[in-house]
C-alpha positions as CSV (number, residue, x, y, z in Angstrom):
1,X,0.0,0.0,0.0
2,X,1.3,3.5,-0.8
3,X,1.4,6.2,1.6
4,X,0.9,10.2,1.4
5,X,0.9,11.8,4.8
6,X,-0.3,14.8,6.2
7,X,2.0,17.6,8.2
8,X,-0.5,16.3,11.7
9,X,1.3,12.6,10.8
10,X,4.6,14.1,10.0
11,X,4.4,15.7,13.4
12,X,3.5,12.9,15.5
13,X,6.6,11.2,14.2
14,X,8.5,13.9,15.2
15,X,7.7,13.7,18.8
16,X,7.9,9.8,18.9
17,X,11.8,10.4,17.7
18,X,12.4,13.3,20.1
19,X,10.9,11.0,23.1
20,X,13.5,8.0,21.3
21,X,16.3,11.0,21.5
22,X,15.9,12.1,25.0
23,X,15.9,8.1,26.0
24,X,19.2,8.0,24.2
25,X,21.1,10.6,25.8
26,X,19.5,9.9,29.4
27,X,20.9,6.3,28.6
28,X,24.1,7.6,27.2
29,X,25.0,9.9,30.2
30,X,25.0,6.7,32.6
31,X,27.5,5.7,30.8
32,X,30.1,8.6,30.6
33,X,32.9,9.5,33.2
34,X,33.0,12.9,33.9
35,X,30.3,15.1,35.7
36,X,30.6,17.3,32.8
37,X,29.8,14.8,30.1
38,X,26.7,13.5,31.9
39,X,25.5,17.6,32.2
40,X,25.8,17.9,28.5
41,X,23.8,14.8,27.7
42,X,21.0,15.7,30.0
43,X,20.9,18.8,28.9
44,X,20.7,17.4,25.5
45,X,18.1,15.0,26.7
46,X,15.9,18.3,27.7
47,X,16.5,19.9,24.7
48,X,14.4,16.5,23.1
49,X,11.8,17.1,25.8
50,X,11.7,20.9,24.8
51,X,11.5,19.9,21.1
52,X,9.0,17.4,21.5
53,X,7.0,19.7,23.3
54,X,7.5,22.2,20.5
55,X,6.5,20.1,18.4
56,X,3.1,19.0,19.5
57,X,2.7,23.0,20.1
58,X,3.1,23.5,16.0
59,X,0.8,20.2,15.5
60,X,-1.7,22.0,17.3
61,X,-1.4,25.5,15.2
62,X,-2.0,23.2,11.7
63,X,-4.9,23.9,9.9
64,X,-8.1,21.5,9.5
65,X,-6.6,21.0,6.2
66,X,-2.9,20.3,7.0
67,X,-4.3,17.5,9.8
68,X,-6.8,15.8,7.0
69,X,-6.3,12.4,6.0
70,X,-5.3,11.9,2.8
71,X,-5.4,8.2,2.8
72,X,-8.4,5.7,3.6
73,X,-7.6,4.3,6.9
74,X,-10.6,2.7,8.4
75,X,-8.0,0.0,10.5
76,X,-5.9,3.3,11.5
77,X,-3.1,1.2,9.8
78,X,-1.4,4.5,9.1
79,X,-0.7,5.4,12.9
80,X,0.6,2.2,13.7
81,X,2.9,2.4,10.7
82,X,4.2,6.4,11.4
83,X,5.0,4.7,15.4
84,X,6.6,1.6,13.8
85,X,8.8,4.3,11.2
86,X,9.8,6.9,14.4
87,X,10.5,3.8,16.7
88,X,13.0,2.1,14.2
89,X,14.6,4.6,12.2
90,X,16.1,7.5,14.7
91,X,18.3,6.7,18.2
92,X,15.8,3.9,18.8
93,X,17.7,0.0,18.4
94,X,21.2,1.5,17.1
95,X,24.3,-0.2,18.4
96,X,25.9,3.0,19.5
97,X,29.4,3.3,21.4
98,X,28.5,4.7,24.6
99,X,32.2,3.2,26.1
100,X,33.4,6.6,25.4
101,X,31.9,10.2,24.7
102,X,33.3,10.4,21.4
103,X,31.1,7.1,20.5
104,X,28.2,8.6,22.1
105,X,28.6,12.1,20.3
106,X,29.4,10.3,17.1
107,X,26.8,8.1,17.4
108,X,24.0,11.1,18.0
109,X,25.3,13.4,15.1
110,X,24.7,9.8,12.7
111,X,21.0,9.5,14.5
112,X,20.7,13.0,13.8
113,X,21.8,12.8,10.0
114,X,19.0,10.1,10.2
115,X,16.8,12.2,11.2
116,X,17.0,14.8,8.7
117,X,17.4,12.9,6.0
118,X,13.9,10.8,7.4
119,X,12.6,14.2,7.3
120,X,13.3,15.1,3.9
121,X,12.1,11.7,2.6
122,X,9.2,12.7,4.5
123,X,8.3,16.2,3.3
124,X,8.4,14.6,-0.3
125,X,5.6,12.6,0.4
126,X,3.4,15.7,2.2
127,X,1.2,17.7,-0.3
128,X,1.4,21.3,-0.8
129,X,-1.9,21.7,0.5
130,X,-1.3,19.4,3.7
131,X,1.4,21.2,5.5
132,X,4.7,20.2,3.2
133,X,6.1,24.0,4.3
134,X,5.7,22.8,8.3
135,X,8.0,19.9,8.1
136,X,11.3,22.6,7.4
137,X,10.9,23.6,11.0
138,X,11.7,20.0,12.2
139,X,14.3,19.8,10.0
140,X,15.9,23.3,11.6
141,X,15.9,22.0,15.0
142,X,17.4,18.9,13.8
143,X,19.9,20.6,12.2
144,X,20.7,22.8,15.0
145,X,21.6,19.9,17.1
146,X,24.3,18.5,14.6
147,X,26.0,21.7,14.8
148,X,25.9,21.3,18.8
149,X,27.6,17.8,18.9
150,X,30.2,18.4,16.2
151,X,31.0,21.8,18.2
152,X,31.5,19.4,21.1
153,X,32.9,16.7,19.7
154,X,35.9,18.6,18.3
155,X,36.2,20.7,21.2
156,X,36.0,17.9,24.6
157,X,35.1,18.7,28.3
158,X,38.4,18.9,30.1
């Protein structure tokens, strides 16, 4: 079955991954050494929660049009596939180094690539008339994040 989804669907993913990202770094900072590293990744894991929370916010502010369905979904197959999409694709069932920060920062700029590039995919598949112009706001957030970890992954915590 094909799929076209609406900016209301795209959004919904988008929290599902940010709940998935602030799992991974609350995970990841049990794992790190230094007091430092583990306020960084909670911070980061905040930042998810913040994002996620932005995120239903601008699902809210969509239009009766941008939340239509544009599929026939009488089984509501289409939820179950957008959870099973967020749940697999970003952070969520990686085998990530978290033996080290550098494995954990490396590891979350690649989930973050993911992300983006899940996004993109995504937007392609969103008509005009359904929101497509919403999903670049998900995708800024996203990208602001991979500018975070490389900053801190090529300058350490001392």
């Amino acid at each position: 079955m094909g799929w076209d989804f609406n900016a209301d669907e795209i959004f919904e993913m988008a929290e599902q991954i940010e709940r998935n990202g602030a799992k991974y770094y609350r995970n990841a900072a049990e794992f790190v050494s230094t007091e430092e590293d583990k306020k960084f990744l909670i911070e980061l894991a905040e930042m998810e929660d913040e994002h996620e929370v932005t995120f239903a916010e601008l699902r809210k502010d969509l239009s009766l049009n941008e939340k239509e369905s544009v599929t026939f979904d009488p089984e509501d197959e289409a939820a179950q596939y957008l959870k099973a999409l967020a749940d697999t694709r970003i952070f969520y069932k990686k085998t990530i180094d978290l033996s080290s920060m550098e494995g954990v920062l490396t590891g979350a700029i690649t989930a973050e690539k993911d992300s983006i590039a899940f996004y993109l995919g995504m937007k392609e598949m969103v008509g005009t008339n359904h929101g497509k112009n919403h999903i670049d706001a998900i995708i800024k957030e996203e990208m602001k994040h991979i500018s975070l970890l490389s900053k801190r992954l090529l300058t350490p915590a001392k």
